[in-house]
C-alpha positions as CSV (number, residue, x, y, z in Angstrom):
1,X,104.3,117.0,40.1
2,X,107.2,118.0,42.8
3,X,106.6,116.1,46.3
4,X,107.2,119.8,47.7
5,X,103.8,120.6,45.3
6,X,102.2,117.1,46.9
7,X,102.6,118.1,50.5
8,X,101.5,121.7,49.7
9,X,97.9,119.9,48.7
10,X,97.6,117.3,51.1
11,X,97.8,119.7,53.5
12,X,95.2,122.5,52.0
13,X,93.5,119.2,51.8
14,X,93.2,118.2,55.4
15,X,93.3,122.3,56.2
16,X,89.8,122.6,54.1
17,X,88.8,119.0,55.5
18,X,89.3,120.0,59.3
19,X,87.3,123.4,58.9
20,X,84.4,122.0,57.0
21,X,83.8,119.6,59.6
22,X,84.2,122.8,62.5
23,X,81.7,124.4,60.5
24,X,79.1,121.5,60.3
25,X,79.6,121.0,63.7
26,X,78.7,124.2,64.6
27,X,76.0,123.9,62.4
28,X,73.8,121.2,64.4
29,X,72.4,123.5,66.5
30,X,71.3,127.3,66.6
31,X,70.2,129.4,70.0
32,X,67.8,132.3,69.6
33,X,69.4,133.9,73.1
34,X,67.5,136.4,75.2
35,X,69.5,138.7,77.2
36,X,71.8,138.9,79.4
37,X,70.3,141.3,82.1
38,X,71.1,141.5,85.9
39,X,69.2,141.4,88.6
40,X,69.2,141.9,92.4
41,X,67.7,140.3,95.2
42,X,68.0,139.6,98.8
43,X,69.4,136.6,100.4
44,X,65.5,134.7,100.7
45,X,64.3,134.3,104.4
46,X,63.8,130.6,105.4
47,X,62.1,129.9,108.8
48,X,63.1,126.9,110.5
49,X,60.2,126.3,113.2
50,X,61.7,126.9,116.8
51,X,64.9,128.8,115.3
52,X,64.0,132.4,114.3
53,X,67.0,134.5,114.1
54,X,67.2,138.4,113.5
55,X,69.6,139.6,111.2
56,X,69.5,142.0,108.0
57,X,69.6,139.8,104.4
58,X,71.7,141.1,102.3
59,X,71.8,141.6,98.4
60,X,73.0,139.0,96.1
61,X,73.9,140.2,92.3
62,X,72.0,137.6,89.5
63,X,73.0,137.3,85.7
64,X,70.8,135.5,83.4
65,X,70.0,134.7,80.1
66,X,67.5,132.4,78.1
67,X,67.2,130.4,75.2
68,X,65.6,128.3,72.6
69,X,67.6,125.6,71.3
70,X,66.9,124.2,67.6
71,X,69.2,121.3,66.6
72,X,69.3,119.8,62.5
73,X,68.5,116.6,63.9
74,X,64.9,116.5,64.2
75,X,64.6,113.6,66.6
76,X,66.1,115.0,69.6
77,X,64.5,116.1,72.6
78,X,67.2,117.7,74.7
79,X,71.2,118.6,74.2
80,X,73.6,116.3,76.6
81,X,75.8,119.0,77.7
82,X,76.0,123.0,77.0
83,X,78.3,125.2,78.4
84,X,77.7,128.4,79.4
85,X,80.7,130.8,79.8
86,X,80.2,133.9,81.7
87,X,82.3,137.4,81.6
88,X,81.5,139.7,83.8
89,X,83.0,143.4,84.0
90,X,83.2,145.3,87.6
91,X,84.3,149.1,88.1
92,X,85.3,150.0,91.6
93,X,84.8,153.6,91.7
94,X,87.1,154.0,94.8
95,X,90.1,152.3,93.3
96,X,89.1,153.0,89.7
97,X,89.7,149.9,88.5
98,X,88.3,147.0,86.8
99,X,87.7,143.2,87.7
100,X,87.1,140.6,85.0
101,X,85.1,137.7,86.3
102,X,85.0,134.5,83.9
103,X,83.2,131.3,85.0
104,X,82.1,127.7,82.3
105,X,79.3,126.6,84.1
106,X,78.5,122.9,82.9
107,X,74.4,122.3,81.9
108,X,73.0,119.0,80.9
109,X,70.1,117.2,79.5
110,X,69.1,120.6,78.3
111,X,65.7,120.6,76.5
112,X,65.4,121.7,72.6
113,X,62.7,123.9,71.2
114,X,61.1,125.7,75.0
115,X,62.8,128.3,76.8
116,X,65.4,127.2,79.4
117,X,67.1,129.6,80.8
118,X,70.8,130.1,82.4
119,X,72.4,132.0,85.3
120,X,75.5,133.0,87.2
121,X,75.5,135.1,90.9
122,X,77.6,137.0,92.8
123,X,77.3,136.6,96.4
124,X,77.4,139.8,98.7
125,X,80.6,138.1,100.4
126,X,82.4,138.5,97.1
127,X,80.3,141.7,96.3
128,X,81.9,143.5,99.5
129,X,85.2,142.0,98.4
130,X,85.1,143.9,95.3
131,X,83.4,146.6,95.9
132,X,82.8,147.2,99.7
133,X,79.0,147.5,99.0
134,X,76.2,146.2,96.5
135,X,76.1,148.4,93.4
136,X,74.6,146.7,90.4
137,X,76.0,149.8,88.8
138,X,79.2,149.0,89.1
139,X,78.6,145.8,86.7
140,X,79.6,147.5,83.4
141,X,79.4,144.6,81.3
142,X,77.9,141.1,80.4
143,X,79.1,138.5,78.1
144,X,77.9,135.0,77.8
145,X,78.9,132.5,75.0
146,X,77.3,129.3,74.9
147,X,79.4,126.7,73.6
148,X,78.0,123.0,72.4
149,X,80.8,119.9,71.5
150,X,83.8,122.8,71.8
151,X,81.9,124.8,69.6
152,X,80.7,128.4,70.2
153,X,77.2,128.5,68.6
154,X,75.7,131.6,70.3
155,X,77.2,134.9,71.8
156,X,75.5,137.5,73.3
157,X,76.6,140.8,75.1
158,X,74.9,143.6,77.8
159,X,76.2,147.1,77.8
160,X,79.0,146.3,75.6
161,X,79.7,144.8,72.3
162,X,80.4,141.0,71.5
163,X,84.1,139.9,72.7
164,X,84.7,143.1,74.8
165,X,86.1,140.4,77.4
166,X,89.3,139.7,74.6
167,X,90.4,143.7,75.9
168,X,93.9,143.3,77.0
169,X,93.2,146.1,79.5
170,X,90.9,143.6,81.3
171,X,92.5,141.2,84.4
172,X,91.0,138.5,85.9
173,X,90.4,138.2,89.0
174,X,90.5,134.7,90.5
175,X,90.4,135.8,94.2
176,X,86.4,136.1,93.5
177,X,84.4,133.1,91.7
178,X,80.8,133.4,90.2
179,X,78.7,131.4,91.4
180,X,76.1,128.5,90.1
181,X,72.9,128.3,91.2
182,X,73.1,125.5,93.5
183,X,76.0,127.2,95.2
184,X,72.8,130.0,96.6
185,X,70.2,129.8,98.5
186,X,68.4,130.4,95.5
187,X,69.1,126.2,95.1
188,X,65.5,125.2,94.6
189,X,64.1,128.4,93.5
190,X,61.9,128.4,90.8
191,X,63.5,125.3,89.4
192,X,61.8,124.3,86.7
193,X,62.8,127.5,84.4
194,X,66.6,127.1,84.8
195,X,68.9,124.6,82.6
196,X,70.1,121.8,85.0
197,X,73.5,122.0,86.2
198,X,76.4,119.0,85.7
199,X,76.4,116.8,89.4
200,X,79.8,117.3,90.9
């Protein structure tokens, strides 16, 4: 057997070796994903006894998704970290073009086997930015990918299919960030139902 032969193996080897692994990483846990959809709602009104102010709210633009987490092994309560990677697609009718907005937002401790449940927002600042008004029909499309020890184990899509965000035709824009929740004032909002997010 050549050494030219030898090499050829030993590296199919370690090729075969390295992806078997990917894939049994990628294995240890599954997501039954619901959604995405978007949602709208206005900035919530918090009185502050003695300070009442008058002013209009205005209209922040919500993207959410939930899901149920199963893992092989059966003795764990909760994943340490998921990541969940937002796309989001934005016509502007008056410039007739598009934004692509991408954001990792970091999640920990998050529970296997109940419904938890994950979210991105655009804030009217960035929304008049974009667009000059709030339109959720200007968001023309919604990817999430949810990604576990580098691993991608669950992809979902709204409007459009899976990996519409790959389109060459799409550029990001980085003036304008999605936001987490603790970056709203929707902060301590119905708590409870929403993945925790990564201290910073």
């Amino acid at each position: 057997m050549t050494l030219r032969l030898l090499n050829t193996l030993a590296v199919t080897l370690f090729c075969f070796l390295f992806y078997s692994i990917k894939a049994q990483e990628q294995l240890n846990y599954k997501a039954d994903v619901k959604g995405p959809v978007v949602n709208v709602f206005d900035s919530p009104d918090l009185d502050v006894a003695g300070a009442r102010k008058t002013y209009k709210a205005k209209q922040w633009v919500e993207f959410e998704a939930g899901a149920v987490f199963k893992a092989r092994d059966t003795s764990l309560e909760a994943i340490s970290e998921v990541v969940a990677i937002w796309y989001i697609a934005i016509y502007n009718k008056k410039t007739k073009t598009y934004s692509l907005l991408e954001e990792a937002i970091t999640h920990v401790n998050v529970p296997i086997g109940e419904p938890v449940y994950f979210s991105s927002y655009l804030s009217p600042a960035s929304l008049k930015a974009l667009l000059g008004k709030v339109d959720e029909r200007s968001v023309k499309a919604v990817g999430l990918e949810l990604e576990i020890d580098g691993a991608i184990i669950a992809v979902e899509s709204f409007k459009e299919k899976q990996g519409w965000w790959k389109s060459e035709s799409l550029k990001t824009d980085a003036a304008v960030k999605l936001l987490n929740k603790n970056q709203t004032p929707f902060r301590f909002y119905w708590y409870d139902r929403y993945a925790e997010l990564e201290a910073k």
